[in-house]
N, C-alpha and C positions, 0 to 999 in steps of 0.2 A: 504494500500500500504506500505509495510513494504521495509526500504533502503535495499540495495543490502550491499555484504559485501564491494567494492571497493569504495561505499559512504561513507563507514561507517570510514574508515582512512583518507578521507577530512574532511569531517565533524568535525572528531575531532581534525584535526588539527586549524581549523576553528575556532571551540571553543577556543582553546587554543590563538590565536592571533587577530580576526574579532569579537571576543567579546570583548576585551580588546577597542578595536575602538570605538564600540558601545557606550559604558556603563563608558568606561573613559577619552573620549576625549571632549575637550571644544565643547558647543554648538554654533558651528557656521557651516554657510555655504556658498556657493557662488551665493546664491539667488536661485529663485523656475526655475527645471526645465524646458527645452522648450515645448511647447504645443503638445500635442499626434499629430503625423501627419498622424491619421483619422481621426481627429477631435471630438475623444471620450475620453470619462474621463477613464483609465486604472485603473483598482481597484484592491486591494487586499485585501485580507477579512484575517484576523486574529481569528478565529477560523471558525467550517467548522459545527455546530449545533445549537441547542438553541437557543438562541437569534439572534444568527450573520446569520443563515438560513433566519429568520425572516428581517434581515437586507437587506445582498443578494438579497433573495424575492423580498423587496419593489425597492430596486436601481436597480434592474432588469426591473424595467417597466418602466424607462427612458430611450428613445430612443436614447440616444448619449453617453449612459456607458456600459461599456463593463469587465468583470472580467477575470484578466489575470492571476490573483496566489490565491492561499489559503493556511492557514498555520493552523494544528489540530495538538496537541499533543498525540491524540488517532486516528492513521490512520485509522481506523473503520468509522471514520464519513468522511472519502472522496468521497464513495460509491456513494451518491446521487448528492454529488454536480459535481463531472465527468458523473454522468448519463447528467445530465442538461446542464454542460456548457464543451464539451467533448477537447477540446484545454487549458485547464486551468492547469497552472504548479502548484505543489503540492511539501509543507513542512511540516517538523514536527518540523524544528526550527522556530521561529520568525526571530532570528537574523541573520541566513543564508539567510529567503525572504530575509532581507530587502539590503544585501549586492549582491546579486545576481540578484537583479531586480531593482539597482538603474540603471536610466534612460529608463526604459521601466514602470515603472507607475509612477502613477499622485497622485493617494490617496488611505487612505486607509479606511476600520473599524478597532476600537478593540472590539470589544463583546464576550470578555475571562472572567474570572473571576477576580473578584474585584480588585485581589493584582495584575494584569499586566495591569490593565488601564493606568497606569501615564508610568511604565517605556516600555512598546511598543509605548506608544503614543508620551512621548518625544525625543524616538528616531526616529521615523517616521517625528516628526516636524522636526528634526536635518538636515533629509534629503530632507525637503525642500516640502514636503507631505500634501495635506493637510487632513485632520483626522475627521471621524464622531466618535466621541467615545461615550462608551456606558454609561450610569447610572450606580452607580455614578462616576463622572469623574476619579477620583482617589478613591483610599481605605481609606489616608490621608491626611491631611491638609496641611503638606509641599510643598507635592508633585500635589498637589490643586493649588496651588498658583505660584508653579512654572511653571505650563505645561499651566495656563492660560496668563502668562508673555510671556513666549517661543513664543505660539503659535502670540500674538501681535506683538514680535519683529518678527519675522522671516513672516508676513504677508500672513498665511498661512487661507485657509476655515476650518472652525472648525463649528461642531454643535455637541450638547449632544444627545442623543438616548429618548428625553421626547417627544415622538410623539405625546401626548395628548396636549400638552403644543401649535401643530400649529389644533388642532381637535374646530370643533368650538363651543364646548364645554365649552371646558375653556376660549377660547376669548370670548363667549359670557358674563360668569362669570366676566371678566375683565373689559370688556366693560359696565357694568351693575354697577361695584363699581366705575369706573374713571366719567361716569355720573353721581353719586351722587344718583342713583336708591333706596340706603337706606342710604343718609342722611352721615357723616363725621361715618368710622367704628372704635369702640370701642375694641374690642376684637375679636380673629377668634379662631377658635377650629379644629384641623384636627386629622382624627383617619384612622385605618386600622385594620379589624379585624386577619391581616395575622400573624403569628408566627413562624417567622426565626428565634427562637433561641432556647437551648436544656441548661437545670438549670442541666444534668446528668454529670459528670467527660467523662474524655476520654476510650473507652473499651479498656481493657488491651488484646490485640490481635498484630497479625502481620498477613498481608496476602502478598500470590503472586501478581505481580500486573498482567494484562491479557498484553499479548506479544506485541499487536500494541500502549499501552499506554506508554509513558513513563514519569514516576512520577518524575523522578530528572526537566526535563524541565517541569511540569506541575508545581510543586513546584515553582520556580524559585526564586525571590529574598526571600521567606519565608524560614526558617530557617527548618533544614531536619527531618526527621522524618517519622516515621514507614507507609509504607500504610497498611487503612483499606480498604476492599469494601465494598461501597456505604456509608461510614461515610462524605469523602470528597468528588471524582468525581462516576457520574457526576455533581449530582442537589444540595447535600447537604452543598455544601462549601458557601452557605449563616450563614449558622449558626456559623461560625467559626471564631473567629477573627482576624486568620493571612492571612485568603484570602477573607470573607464577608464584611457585615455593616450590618449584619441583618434586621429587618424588615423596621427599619428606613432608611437605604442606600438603600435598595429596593426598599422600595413607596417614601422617601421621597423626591426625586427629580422629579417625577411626581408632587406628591399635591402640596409641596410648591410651585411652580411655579404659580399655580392661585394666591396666595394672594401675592407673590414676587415681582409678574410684577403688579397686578392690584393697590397694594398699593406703589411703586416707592423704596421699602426698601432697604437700603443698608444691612451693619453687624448688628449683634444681639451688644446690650451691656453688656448681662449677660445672662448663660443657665445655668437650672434647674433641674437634676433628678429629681420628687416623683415617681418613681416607684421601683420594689419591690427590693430584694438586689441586688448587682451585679451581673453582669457575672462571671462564672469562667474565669480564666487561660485560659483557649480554645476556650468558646463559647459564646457567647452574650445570655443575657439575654429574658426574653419574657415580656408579660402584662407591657411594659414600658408608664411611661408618661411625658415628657421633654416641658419645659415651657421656652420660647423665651421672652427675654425683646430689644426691637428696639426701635430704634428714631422714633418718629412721624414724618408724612408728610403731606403734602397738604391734602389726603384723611384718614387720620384718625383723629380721635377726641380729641385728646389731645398728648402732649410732646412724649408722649412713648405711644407703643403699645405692646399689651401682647399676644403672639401666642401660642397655646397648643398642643401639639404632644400626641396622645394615640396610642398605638396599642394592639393586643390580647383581652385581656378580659377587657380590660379599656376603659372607657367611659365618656363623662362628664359628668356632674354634672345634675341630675335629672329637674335641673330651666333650663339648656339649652336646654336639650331633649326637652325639651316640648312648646320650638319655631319651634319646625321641627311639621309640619302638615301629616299626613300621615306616611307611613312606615318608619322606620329608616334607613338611609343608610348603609351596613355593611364596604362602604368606602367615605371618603367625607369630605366636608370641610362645616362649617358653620361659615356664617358673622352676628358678630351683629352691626349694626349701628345704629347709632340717630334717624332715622325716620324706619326703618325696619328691615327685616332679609333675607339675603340670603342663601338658601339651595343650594350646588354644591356638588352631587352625583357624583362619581369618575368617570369620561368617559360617564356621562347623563348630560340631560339641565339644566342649574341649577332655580331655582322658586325662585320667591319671597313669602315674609311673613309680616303680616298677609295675606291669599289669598284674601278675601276682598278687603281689601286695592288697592292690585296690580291686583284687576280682570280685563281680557287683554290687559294688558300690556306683551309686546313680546318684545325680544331682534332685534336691526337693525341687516341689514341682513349686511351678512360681505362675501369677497372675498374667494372661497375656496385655499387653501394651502397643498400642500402634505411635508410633515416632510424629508424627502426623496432625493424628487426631488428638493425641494425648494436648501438643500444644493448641486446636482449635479450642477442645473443654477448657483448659484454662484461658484462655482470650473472652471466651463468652460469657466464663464464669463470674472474671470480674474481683475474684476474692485473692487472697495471700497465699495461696497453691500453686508452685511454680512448676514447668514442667523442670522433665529430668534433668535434662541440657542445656538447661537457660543459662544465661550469660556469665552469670556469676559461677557458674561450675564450668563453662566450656571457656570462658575467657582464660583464667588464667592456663586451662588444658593446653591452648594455642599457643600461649605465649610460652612455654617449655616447649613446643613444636617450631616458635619463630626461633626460638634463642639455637637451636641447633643446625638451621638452616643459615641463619647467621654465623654460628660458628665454622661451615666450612669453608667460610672464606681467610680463615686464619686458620690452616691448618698444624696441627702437632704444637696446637697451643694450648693447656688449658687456662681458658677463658672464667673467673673468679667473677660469681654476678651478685650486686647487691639490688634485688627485687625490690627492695621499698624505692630505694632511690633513683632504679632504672640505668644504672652505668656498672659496665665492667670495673671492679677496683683496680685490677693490673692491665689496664688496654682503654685510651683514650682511641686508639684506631679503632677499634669494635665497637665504640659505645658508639662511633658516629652512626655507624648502620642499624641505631635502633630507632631513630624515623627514616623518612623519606623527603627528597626534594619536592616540592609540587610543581607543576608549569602553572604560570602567570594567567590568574584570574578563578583557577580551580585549588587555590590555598583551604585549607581548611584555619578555622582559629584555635589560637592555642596548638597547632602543631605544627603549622608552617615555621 
């Protein structure tokens, strides 16, 4: 659906003054708008593919929500979602929704790419919204920390996009270590054999971009530059570090999440590259391995605990493998503890180990949960019920997911982090990568 021309000189006036609103006025409001009077939770979806399709999808099979707006930078993916829901008003700015539909929705998604998680979502909270946003919360740690803030003060429903995280998969896994099933846990191991990053320079090219996309707002607070196709949109801007978090900001707010919640962890106190050189300039790296040093808790076995990130072609260590009984998992998490070992296969049951040992022994049965729905009940409910994933438990999940994606840019350093204060104590070079530059006119306040 490409704008008409008589749109197209609001619009840019709009730019010119309704962003300046958005993006540079204090975050305050006058409390959360009044209740939809159908009694349905009004949604707007922030992208109109990919993931947020996937999103749409699931919050669509709640009988009390209803999708009133979409906003795609590339009018090409409107197609199916007007086939579907044929009364649904249609954007290709974010920031014209969200000025044009204040008081006829309730909440929203973001499931854009990486670098617009934090600044769609803290302007959605601005407006009083409450927000499912996608993994990972943000791109950065600033911006992590302030949109988990926001979203408390302004008392808005918030959940992260870690659907595995309410699958009862992984609560079975949690449930299994807060019972003491293997004994106080020593050390955990997580890997993914996925490969969201490119070790090649950027191709020295320029292309058209195709007429219904538009690269300056798909771009947005990243700083400007040439389109290639298919380098960036659609699939490939994981790999890229002014709009991903490569492999690690992809899975990692998934995995973590098992050992996050079932071991009670707050912040790391130190994170580790050993993996191979850096990223370039452009793209994140691959075969990475980042090592987590935490406080101990009630379920681990001593003061600190040591958590290990691999992904690509890295692996642990040939003594660990060989507590895993059966096939390897190509994603997964393994616990070692004082009396045994747990195996949690990415999105499968997790086992126990030695099998011996734990022969039938089954996890209790536990309440089913939809990731989804669970955050529409609370949006409509209205009361002090937060969902599982809300900000304040996935917020800081993320930012031990940003810090170690950060950390591979200094590798074979352990990087010493003081989380109140938000800076490495031994590294003014790292601490600078814990915001982001913004290009001129799409600042945010307070983090530019």
């Amino acid at each position: 659906m490409t704008p008409s021309a008589s749109s197209t000189s609001s619009r840019r006036r709009f730019l010119q003054t309704g962003a300046a609103a958005l993006l540079g006025a204090p975050f305050v409001t006058s409390g959360l708008r009044a209740a939809s009077p159908n009694g349905k939770l009004r949604h707007a979806a922030f992208g109109a593919s990919g993931m947020s399709w996937t999103d749409i999808s699931n919050l669509a099979k709640h009988p009390n929500w209803e999708l009133a707006a979409v906003c795609d930078v590339d009018t090409r993916n409107f197609k199916r979602v007007q086939e579907q829901f044929p009364n649904v008003r249609v954007y290709q700015d974010w920031r014209e929704l969200l000025v044009k539909e204040e008081g006829k929705i309730d909440a929203v998604n973001v499931s854009t790419p990486d670098h617009m998680h934090g600044p769609i979502g803290m302007a959605a909270i601005n407006k009083g919204l409450h927000v499912y946003g996608q993994k990972p919360l943000t791109q950065n740690l600033l911006e992590c920390r302030a949109i988990t803030k926001l979203a408390r003060d302004k008392g808005v429903m918030t959940q992260m996009g870690i659907q595995v995280s309410s699958d009862f998969t992984e609560r079975f896994a949690v449930a299994y270590i807060q019972e003491g099933a293997i004994g106080k846990v020593k050390e955990a191991h997580t890997f993914s054999n996925k490969k969201w990053g490119d070790m090649d320079p950027v191709p020295d090219k320029k292309d058209t971009p195709p007429a219904e996309f538009d690269w300056d707002k798909w771009l947005g607070v990243a700083k400007e530059r040439q389109y290639i196709s298919g380098y960036y949109h659609p699939g490939n801007w994981r790999k890229r570090r002014d709009f991903g978090t490569g492999t690690l900001g992809d899975m990692g707010c998934h995995m973590f999440s098992g050992w996050y919640r079932a071991l009670g962890l707050t912040m790391p106190k130190s994170v580790t590259s050993h993996g191979p050189p850096p990223p370039n300039a452009e793209n994140w790296a691959i075969n990475g391995k980042v090592e987590y040093l935490y406080p101990g808790t009630q379920y681990t076995a001593g003061d600190t605990i040591k958590v290990t990130w691999y992904d690509g072609d890295q692996l642990p260590s040939a003594e660990v493998q060989a507590l895993v009984e059966g096939k390897w998992p190509g994603q997964g998490t393994v616990y070692i503890g004082t009396e045994g070992v747990l195996v949690h296969p990415h999105g499968s049951t997790p086992t126990l180990h030695p099998k011996d040992k734990f022969a039938g022994r089954r996890p209790n049965k536990l309440e089913p949960r939809n990731h989804w729905g669970e955050w529409v009940d609370c949006c409509l409910k209205g009361g002090t019920t937060k969902p599982s994933a809300n900000f304040d438990y996935s917020g800081p999940l993320t930012e031990a997911v940003l810090l170690g994606c950060l950390a591979s840019i200094f590798p074979q350093q352990t990087l010493e982090w003081d989380a109140e204060k938000m800076v490495f104590t031994n590294s003014e070079d790292a601490t600078k990568f814990v915001r982001r530059s913004y290009r001129s006119g799409w600042e945010i306040p307070g983090l530019a």
